[in-house]
C-alpha positions as a printed Julia matrix, in Angstrom:
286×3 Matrix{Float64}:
 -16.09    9.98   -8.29
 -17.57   11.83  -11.08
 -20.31   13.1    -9.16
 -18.33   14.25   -6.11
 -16.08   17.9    -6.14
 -12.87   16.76   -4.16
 -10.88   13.67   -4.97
 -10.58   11.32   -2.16
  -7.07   11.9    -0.52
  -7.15    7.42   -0.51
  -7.5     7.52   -4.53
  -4.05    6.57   -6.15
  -4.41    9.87   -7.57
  -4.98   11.58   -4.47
  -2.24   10.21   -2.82
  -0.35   11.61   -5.57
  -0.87   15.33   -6.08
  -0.9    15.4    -1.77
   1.59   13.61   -0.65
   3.9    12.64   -3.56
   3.93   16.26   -5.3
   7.83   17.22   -5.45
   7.35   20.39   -6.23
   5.51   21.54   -3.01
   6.83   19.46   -0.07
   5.27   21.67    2.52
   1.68   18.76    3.26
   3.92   16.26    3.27
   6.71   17.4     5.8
   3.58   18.5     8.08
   1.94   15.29    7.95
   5.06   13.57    8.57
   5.8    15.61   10.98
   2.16   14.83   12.56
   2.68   10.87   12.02
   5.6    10.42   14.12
   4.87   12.94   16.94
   8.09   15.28   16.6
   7.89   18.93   18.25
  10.81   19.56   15.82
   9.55   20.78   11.97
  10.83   19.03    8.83
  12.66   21.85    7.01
  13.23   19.83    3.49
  12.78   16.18    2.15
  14.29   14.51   -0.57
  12.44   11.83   -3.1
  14.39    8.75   -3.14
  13.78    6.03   -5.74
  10.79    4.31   -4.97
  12.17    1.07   -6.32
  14.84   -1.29   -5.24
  16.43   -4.77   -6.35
  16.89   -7.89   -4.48
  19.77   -7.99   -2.46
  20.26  -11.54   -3.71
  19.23  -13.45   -6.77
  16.89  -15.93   -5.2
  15.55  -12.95   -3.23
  12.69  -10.49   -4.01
  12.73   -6.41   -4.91
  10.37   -4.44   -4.68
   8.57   -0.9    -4.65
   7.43    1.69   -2.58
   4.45    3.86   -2.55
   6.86    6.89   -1.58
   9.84    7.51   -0.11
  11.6    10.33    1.14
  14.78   10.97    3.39
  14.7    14.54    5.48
  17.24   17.1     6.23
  18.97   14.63    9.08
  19.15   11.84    6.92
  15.67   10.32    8.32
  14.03    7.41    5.96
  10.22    7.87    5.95
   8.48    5.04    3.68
   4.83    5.69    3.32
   2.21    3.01    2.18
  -1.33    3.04    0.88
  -3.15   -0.26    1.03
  -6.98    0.43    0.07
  -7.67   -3.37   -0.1
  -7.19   -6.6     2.83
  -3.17   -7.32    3.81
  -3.43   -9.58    6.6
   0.26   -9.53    6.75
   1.28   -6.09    5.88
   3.52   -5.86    9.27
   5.88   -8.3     7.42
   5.66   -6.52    4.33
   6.85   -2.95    6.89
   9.86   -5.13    8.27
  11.04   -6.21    4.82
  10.68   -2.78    3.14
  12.27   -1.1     6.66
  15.28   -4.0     6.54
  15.87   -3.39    2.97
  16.79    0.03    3.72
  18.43   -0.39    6.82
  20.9    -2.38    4.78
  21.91    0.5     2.63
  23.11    2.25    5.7
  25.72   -0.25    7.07
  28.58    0.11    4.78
  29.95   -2.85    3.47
  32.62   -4.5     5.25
  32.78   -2.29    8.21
  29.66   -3.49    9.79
  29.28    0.27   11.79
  26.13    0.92   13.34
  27.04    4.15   14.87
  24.79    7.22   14.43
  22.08    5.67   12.05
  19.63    7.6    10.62
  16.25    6.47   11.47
  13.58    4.87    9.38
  10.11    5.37    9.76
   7.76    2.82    8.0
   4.53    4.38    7.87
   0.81    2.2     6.16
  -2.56    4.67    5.76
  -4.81    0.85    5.53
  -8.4     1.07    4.88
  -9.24   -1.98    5.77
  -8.33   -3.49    9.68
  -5.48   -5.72   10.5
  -5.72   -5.46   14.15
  -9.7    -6.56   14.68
  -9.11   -6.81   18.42
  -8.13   -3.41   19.23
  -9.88   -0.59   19.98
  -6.95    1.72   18.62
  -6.41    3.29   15.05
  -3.14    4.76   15.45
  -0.16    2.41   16.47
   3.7     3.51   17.15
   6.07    0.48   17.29
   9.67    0.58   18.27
  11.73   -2.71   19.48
  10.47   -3.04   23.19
  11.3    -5.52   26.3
   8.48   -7.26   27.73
   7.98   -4.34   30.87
   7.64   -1.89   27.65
  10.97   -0.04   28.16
  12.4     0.78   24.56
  15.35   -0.95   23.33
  15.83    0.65   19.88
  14.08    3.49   18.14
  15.88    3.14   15.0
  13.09    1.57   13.08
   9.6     3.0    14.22
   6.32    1.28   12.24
   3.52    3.42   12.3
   0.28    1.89   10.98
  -2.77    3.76   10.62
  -6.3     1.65   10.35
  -8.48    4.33    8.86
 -11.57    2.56    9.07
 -11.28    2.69   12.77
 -11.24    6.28   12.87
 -14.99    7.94   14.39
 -13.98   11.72   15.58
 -16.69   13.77   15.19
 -15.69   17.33   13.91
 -15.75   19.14   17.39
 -13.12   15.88   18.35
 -10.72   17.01   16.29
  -7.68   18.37   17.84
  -4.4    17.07   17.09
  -2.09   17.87   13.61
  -3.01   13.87   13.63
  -6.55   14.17   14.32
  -7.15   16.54   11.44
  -4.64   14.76    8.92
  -6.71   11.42    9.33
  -9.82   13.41    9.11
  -9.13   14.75    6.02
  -8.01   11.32    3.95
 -11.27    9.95    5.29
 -13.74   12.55    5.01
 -12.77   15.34    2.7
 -13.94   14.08   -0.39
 -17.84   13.61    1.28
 -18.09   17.39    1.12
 -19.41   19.15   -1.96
 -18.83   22.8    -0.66
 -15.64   24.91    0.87
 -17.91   26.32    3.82
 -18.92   23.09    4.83
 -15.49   22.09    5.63
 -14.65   21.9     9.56
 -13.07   24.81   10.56
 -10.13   22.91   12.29
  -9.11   22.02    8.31
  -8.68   25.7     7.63
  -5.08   25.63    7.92
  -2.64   26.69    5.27
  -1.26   23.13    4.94
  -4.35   21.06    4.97
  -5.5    24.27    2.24
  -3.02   23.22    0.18
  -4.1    19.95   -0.42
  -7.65   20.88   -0.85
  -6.9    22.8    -3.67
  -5.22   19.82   -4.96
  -8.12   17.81   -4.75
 -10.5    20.27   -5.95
 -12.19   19.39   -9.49
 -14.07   22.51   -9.52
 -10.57   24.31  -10.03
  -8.86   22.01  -12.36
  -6.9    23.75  -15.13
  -6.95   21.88  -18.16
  -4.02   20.17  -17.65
  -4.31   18.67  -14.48
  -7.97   17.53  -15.73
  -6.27   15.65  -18.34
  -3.63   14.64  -16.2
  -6.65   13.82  -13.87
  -8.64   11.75  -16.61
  -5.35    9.32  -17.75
  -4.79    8.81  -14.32
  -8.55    7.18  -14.63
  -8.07    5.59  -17.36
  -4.84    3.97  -16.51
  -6.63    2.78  -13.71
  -9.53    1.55  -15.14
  -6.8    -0.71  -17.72
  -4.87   -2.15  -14.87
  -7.71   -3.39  -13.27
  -9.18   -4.67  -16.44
  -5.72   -5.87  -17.37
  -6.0    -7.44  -13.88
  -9.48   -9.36  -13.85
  -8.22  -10.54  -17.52
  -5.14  -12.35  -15.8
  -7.31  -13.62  -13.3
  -9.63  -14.93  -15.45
  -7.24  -16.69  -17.61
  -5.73  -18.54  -14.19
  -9.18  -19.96  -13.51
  -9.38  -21.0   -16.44
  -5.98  -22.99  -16.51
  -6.81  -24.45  -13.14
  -9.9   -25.92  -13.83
  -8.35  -27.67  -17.1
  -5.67  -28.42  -14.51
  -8.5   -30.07  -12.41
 -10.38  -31.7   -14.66
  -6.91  -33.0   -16.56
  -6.06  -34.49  -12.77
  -9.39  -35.91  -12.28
  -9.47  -37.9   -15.85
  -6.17  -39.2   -14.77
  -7.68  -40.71  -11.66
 -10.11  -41.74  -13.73
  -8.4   -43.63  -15.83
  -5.72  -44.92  -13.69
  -8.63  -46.68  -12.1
  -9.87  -48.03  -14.87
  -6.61  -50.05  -16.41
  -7.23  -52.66  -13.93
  -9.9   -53.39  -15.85
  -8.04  -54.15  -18.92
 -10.13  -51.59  -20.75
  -8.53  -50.73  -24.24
  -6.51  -47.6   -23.55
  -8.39  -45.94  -27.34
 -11.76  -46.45  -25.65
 -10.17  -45.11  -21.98
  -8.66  -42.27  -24.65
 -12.13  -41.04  -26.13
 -13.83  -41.43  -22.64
 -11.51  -39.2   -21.03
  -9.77  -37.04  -23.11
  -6.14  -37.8   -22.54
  -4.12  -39.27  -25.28
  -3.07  -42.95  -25.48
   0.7   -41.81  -24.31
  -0.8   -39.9   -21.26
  -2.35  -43.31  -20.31
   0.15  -45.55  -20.94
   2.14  -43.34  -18.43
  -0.04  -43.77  -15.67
């Protein structure tokens, strides 16, 4: 990263200072705008908390990457998963139910005039191997494909999939996808395709641009690595430390087996003790 001028847009930072930035909306309500086809602009959107709690005790919370709620009310969730999520369509449904429950008042049970919710995932990696697609639109559907129920749209973008050349690019979609994949491969402002030389993709470029960091957002840029860089140490640390406990786990198990074997024998249970490691309770137990 150090070697490269613009941040990729896929970075947790990235994602930040474009499409989380509360103080300039204006990317954001363009790409959203972009992501779920409207002709109609976004004129404002609102940051909700990106948190929420289980709606039960025995059942799970959880937290969002962003969300935001527009002028009309709309719910757009947005989601960046950089690593494998074989399941992430189930993980859509249960962040899109969640909210969908905050709308139905309690005790009424009305379900007139909802606002709708738009679950959007930017995934690096493919869930969908078998098609040829990298953009996908879902609303409820019968089985001839006639639309039941748009109130819950997933949109789920597989960025890996995406091979537009620069003359290809077209659509407010086209260049949006473009831009999280490629942008941060360029080391120069003229090399830039000119169909990213729009004031809202310029935004974001400037965002991303190291070369004209105050010192501030350099800082701001350099704990964001170093947070990082602890989490994931943080991370491999847990993970180590499970290993660990499962192979004493396995080994404990297997010396059981062991030695459970072995009392048919009538072996003293001090010399079963020192041969496997479990104490003379442990075996008496078995």
């Amino acid at each position: 990263m150090e070697s490269k001028r613009f941040i990729s847009i896929l970075s947790d930072y990235g994602f930040k200072v474009t499409f989380a930035d509360e103080s300039d909306t204006y990317f954001l309500r363009r790409a959203l705008k972009a992501l779920i086809q409207s002709k109609e602009e976004i004129k404002k959107v609102q940051f909700l908390r990106n948190e929420f709690a289980a709606l039960t005790k025995d059942s799970r919370g959880g937290l969002y990457d962003l969300i935001c709620e527009d002028e009309k009310g709309n719910t757009f969730i947005v989601e960046m998963q950089l690593g494998s999520y074989k399941n992430y369509i189930h993980r859509s449904k249960f962040y899109a139910f969640q909210k969908f429950n905050t709308f139905v008042e309690k005790g009424k049970y009305r379900f007139n005039n909802l606002p709708k919710i738009y679950c959007i995932g930017f995934l690096a990696k493919n869930i969908y191997p078998n098609l040829e697609t990298y953009y996908h639109y879902g609303t409820l559907k019968n089985e001839g494909g006639e639309e039941l129920d748009s109130q819950i749209t997933h949109i789920i973008i597989e960025i890996s999939k995406f091979n537009k050349k620069e003359k290809e690019i077209q659509t407010d979609l086209d260049k949006l996808i473009f831009a999280m994949k490629y942008l941060d491969t360029y080391q120069h402002l003229n090399e830039l395709p000119t169909s990213l030389s729009e004031d809202w993709l310029d935004k974001i470029t400037e965002k991303i641009d190291k070369s004209t960091m105050t010192s501030e957002q350099r800082m701001y840029f350099e704990m964001f690595l170093a947070k990082n860089v602890s989490r994931i140490e943080m991370l491999k640390e847990e993970i180590r430390q499970e290993i660990a406990k499962e192979q004493a786990r396995g080994e404990k198990n297997a010396n059981r087996n062991i030695a459970k074997k072995l009392k048919k024998y009538d072996i003293a249970y001090d010399i079963l003790s020192k041969a496997t490691g479990l104490s003379i309770e442990e075996i008496e137990a078995l």
